[in-house]
N, C-alpha and C positions, 0 to 999 in steps of 0.2 A: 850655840844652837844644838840641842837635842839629835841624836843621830835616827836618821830617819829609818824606815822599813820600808822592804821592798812589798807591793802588794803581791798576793796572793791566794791563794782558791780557800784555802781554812778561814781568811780573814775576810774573804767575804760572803763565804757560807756564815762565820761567825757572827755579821754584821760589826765586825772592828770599825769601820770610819763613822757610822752611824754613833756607834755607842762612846765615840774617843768626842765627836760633835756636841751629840748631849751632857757629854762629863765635864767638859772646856765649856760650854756654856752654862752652867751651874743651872740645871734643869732638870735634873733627876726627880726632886719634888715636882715639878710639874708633870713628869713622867707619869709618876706613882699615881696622884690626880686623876689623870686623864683615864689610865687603865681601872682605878675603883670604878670612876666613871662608867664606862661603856662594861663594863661588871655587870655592875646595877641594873643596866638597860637594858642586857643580854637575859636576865636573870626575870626582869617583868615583862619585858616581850616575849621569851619563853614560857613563860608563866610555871618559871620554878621558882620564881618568888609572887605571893600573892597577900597582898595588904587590905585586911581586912579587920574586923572587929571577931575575935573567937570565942567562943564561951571555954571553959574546964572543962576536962579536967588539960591542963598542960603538959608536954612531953617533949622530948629527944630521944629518938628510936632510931637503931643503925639496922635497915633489912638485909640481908645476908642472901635470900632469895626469896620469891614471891612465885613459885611453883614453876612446871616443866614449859608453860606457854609463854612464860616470861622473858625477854633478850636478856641474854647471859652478857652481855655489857652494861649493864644498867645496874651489877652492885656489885659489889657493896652499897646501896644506899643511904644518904641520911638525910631525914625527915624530922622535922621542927614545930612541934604544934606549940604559936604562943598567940599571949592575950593579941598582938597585933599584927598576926598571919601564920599564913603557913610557910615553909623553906622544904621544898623537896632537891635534892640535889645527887641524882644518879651520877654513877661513877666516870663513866664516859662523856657523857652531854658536862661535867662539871670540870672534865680533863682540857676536853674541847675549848670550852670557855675561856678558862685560865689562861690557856696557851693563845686563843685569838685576844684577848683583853692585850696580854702581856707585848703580840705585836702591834695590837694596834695604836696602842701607848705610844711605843718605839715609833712608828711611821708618825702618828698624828705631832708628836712633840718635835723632830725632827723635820717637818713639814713646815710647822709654825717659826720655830728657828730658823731655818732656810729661807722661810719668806721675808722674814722682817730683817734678816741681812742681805737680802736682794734687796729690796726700798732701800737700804741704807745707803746703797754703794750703785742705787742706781742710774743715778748720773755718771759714776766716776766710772761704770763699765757698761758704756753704749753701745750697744748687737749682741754682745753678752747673752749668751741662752736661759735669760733671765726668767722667760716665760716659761721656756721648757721645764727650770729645775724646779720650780713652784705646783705648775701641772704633776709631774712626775711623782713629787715629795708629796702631797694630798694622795695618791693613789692606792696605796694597802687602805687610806681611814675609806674611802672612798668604795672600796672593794668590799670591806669588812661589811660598814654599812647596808649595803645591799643585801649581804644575805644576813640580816643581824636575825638571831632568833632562831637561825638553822639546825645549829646545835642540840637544842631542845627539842626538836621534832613535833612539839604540840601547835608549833604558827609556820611549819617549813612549807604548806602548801600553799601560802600567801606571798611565795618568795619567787617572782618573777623567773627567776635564772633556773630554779630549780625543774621544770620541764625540758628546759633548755638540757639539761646538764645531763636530765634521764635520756634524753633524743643521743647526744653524742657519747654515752658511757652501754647502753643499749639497755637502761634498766626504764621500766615505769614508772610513774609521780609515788604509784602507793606500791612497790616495792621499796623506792627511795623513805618513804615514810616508813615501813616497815621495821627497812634496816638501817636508819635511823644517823646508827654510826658512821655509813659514808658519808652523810652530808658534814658531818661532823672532820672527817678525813679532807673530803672537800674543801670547808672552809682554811682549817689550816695549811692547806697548799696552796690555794689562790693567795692569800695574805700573807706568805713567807716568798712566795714568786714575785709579789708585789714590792715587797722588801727587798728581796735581791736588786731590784733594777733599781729602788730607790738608791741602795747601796755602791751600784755602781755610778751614779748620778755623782755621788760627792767623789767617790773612787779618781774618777776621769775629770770631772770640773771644779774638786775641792781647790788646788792650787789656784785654777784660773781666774776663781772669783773670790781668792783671797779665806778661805776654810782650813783653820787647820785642822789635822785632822792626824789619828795614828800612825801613817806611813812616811808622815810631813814633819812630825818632832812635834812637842807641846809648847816650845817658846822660841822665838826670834821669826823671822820674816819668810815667808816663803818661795823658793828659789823663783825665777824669774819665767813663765811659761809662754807660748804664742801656742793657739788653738788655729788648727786649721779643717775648718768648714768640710762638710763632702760637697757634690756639686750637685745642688736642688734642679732637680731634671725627671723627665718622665721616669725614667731608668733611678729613680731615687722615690718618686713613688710606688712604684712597683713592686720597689725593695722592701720599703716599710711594710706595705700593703701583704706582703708575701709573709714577711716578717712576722707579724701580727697573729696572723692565717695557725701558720708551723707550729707558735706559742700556745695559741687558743686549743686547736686540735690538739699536740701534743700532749699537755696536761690532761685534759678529756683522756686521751686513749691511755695515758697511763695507769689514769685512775680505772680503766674500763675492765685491767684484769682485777679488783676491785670487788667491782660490779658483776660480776661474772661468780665471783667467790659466794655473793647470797642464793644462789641457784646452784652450783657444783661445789659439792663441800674438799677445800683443797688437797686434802690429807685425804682423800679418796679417787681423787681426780686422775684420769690414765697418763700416762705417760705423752702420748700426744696433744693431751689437752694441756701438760705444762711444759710441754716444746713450744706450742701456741702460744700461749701466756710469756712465755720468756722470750720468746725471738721476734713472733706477731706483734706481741703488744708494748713488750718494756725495750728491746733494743733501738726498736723502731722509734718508738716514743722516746727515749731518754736521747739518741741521736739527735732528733729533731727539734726538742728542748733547749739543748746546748747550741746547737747551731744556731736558733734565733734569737738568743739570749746573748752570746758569744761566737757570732760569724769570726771576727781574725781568730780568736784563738782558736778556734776549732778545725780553722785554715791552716794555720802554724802546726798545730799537732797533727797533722795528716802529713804536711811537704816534711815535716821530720822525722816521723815514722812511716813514708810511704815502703820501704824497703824491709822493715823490720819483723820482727814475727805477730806482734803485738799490733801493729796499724794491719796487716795482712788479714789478720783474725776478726778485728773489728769491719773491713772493710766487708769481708765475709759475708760475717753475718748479719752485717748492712744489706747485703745483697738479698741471703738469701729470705731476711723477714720483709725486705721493699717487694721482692717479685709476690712472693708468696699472697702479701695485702694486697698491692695491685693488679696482679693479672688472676690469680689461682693456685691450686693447686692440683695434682691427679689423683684420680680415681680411690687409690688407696691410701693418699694421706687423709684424703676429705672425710673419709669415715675413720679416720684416729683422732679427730680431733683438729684437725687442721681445716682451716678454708681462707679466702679470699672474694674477692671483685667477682672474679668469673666464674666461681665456684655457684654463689649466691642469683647472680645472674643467669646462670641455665638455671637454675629452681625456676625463678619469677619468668624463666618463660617456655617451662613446662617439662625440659628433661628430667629424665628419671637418675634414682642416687647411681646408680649403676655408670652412668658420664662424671661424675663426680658433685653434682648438684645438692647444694647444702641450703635447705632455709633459713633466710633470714632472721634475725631478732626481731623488725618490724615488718607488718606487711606494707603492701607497695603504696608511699605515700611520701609526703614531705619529710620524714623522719628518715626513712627508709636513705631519700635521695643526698639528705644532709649526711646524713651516716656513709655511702658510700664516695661522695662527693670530696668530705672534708676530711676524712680521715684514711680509706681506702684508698682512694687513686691521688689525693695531692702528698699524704705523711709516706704511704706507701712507692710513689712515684720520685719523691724528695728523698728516701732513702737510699734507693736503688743509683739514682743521680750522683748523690755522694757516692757511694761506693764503686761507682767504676770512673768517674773524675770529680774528686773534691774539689780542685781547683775551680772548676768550670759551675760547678751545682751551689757553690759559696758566693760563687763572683756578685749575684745581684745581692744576696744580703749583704756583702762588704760594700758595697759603694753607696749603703745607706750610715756609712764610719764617717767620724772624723776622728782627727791626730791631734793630741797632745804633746808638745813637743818643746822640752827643755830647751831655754837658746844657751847656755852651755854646752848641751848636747848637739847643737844646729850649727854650733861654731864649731867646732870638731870635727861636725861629718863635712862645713861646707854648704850644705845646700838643705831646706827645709826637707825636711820625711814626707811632708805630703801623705794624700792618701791611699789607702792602703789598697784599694781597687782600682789605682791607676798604673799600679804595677803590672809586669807582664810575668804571674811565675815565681814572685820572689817571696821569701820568708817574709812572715811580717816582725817588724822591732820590738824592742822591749815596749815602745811609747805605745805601741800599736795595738800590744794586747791587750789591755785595759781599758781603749777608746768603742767601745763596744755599748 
C-alpha cells in the first residue's frame, strides 16, 4: 500500500482529494468536457459570444484601450468579427471565466463521481451521509449556476444574488454594474468556497465511504474508520444555522473592502480608512471565515497559542475590529476613517459628527438593517466573542462536528474520541481537525 499523507491546509487550498478523485477515476476527459461546456454558456449568456450571420469585411483586432471612460480591466482586448458571429473577449470578464469554467469543471465532475459511487455502495453503507456528500458535491455547479453570466456584466442585472450582494458589500446594483470586475471577484470566491467544503467533504468522509483519495495512498484498501455522529439536537441546529450566518456574512464583508475601493481609490486612501479596511473589514472577516468553515481547528489553534505572542496578537485584534463594528467608535477616530453600529446609529437618529456620528452607506431601510444586523452586530459581536473566550464563542459551532476516527487509533487510545464539543477545555485530536 502506497504511503499515505497527512492532510493539510496547502492540500486543501490546493484541492489535492478532489483532484487525486478525478485522476483515480479516469475522468479528467469528462473534466475538460464539462468546463468547454459551461465556457460556452458563460460566453452566450454574457453575450461575449454572439452567433449570427455577418457580412465582410472579416477581422481579429486586439484593442489596447478604448479612450479615458473606458474600465481599464477590460484590455487588452480581443475581438473576432467572422462570417458566423462576433467574439468580444475583455481581459478581465475573460480571466473570470476561465477561472469559474475551470472550478466548475472540478466540482460538477467530482459531484457526478461522488454520486454514482454513493448508489454504488448504497446498500453496503446504510446512515452513511450519503445524502449529505451528494448535496454538498452539486454545490460550487449549483453556486456557479446562479450567477452564470456575472462575469460579463452585460446580463449581471438579471442575476437575483447580485442586489443581494450590493445590500451586504454596501455598493449599489449599477455601481456593481459599473465596476463590473467585483462581480467577477465575487464569482470566483463563492465557487472556490464552494470547493473548499466540497473538499473537505471527501477530506473527512473519503475513507468512510470507501474514496481513495491522495492522503489515503493510490492502491490497496483503505484503513478501517468508524464515524462518529454530533448529537442532532436544538443546540446542533443552532450551530448550523449560526454556522451558515458567519460564512454568508463573512465572504460579503470581506469582499466589502472591495467594494469600498470603486468609490476611494486605494493608493490615496488616509491612513485611517486602511486601518478600517484592515482590522474592520479583513481581520474580522477572515476570522469569521475560518471559524465557520473550520470551528475545531480554529478551536485547536487558539488553546495552543492562547499564551503565545502570535494567538495574543490575533486575539487583539480580534478584539479591537469586533468592538470597533459592533458597538463604535469615538469622536476622533470616526472622522479618520473609522466607524461602527453606534457610530452610524447616532447619525440615523440625528446627533451631530461632533458625538461621532457617521452616515451610513444606505439610508434607513431593509438594506441599511440587513447591513447592520448581519454583519455589524453578529461578525462584529462573533469576533469580539472569540477574542476574549475562544473556547466558549466556538463551542456552538463545534457541536455541529463529527469524528472520524481510525479504529487502530480507538484501540490505542481505549475509548472512542467522540466529539469534539463534548469535551470540557480539551485540545482537539488530530481526527478532529479535519471533521469540520
Amino acid at each position: 500500500m502506497a504511503a499515505a499523507q497527512s492532510p493539510s491546509f496547502v492540500g486543501l487550498l490546493t484541492l489535492r482529494e478532489i483532484r487525486a478523485f478525478i485522476r483515480q477515476s479516469h475522468a479528467v476527459a469528462m473534466t475538460v468536457f464539462l468546463g468547454i461546456v459551461y465556457a460556452l454558456g458563460a460566453l452566450v449568456v454574457g453575450q461575449m459570444l454572439i452567433l449570427t450571420h455577418l457580412p465582410p469585411p472579416y477581422y481579429t483586432e486586439i484593442l489596447w484601450s478604448a479612450g479615458p471612460t473606458q474600465p481599464v480591466w477590460s484590455f487588452p482586448a480581443l475581438i473576432v468579427w467572422a462570417p458566423w458571429g462576433v467574439v468580444t473577449l475583455p481581459f478581465f470578464a475573460t480571466v473570470t471565466m476561465v477561472l469559474v469554467s475551470i472550478g466548475v469543471a472540478i466540482g460538477m465532475s467530482s459531484a457526478i463521481l461522488l454520486t454514482a459511487h454513493l448508489i454504488r455502495r448504497r446498500r453496503q453503507h446504510a446512515g452513511a451521509p450519503s445524502a449529505y456528500g451528494a448535496a454538498a458535491g452539486l454545490t460550487p455547479a449549483m453556486l456557479a449556476l446562479v450567477t452564470l453570466g456575472a462575469c460579463c456584466g452585460t446580463t449581471a442585472a438579471a442575476t437575483a444574488g447580485i442586489g443581494a450582494f450590493g445590500s451586504l458589500t454596501g455598493s449599489s446594483t449599477d455601481t456593481l454594474l459599473v465596476n463590473n470586475w467585483l462581480l467577477g471577484v465575487f464569482q470566483i470566491v463563492v465557487v472556490w468556497i464552494a470547493l473548499l467544503a466540497q473538499e473537505m467533504l471527501l477530506q473527512v468522509y473519503g475513507e468512510l465511504i470507501g474514496v481513495r483519495g491522495a492522503t489515503r495512498g493510490a492502491t490497496g484498501s483503505a484503513p478501517a474508520v468508524q464515524f462518529h455522529a454530533p448529537r442532532y439536537d436544538r443546540r446542533f441546529i443552532v450551530g448550523i444555522v449560526l454556522r451558515a450566518v458567519l460564512l454568508v456574512g463573512g465572504v460579503a464583508w470581506a469582499l466589502a473592502m472591495l467594494s469600498d475601493w470603486t468609490v476611494v481609490a486605494p493608493l490615496t486612501a488616509s491612513v485611517g480608512q486602511w486601518t478600517a479596511w484592515l482590522l474592520e473589514y479583513e481581520v474580522v472577516a477572515i476570522l469569521v471565515v475560518l471559524a465557520a468553515l473550520f470551528p475545531v481547528p480554529v478551536a485547536g489553534w487558539f488553546a495552543r497559542q492562547a499564551r503565545r505572542p502570535i494567538g495574543l496578537a490575533v486575539r487583539a485584534a480580534a478584539l479591537l475590529g469586533g468592538l470597533a463594528l459592533a458597538a463604535g467608535v469615538p469622536p476622533p477616530l470616526a472622522t479618520a476613517g473609522l466607524e461602527g453600529f453606534g457610530n452610524e446609529l447616532l447619525f440615523v437618529l440625528g446627533a451631530p459628527a461632533a458625538w461621532g456620528a457617521v452616515p451610513p452607506v444606505f439610508g434607513v431601510g431593509l438594506a441599511l438593517y440587513l447591513r447592520w444586523g448581519l454583519e455589524y452586530l453578529v461578525l462584529g459581536g462573533f469576533a469580539t466573542a472569540v477574542a476574549l473566550g475562544p473556547g466558549r464563542a466556538l463551542r456552538p459551532l463545534a457541536s455541529t462536528v463529527g469524528t472520524v476516527v481510525h479504529r487502530a487509533d480507538e484501540s490505542r487510545a481505549g475509548a472512542p474520541a467522540g466529539n469534539v464539543a463534548g469535551r470540557a477545555g480539551g485540545t482537539p485530536s488530530s481526527d478532529d481537525w479535519w471533521a469540520a
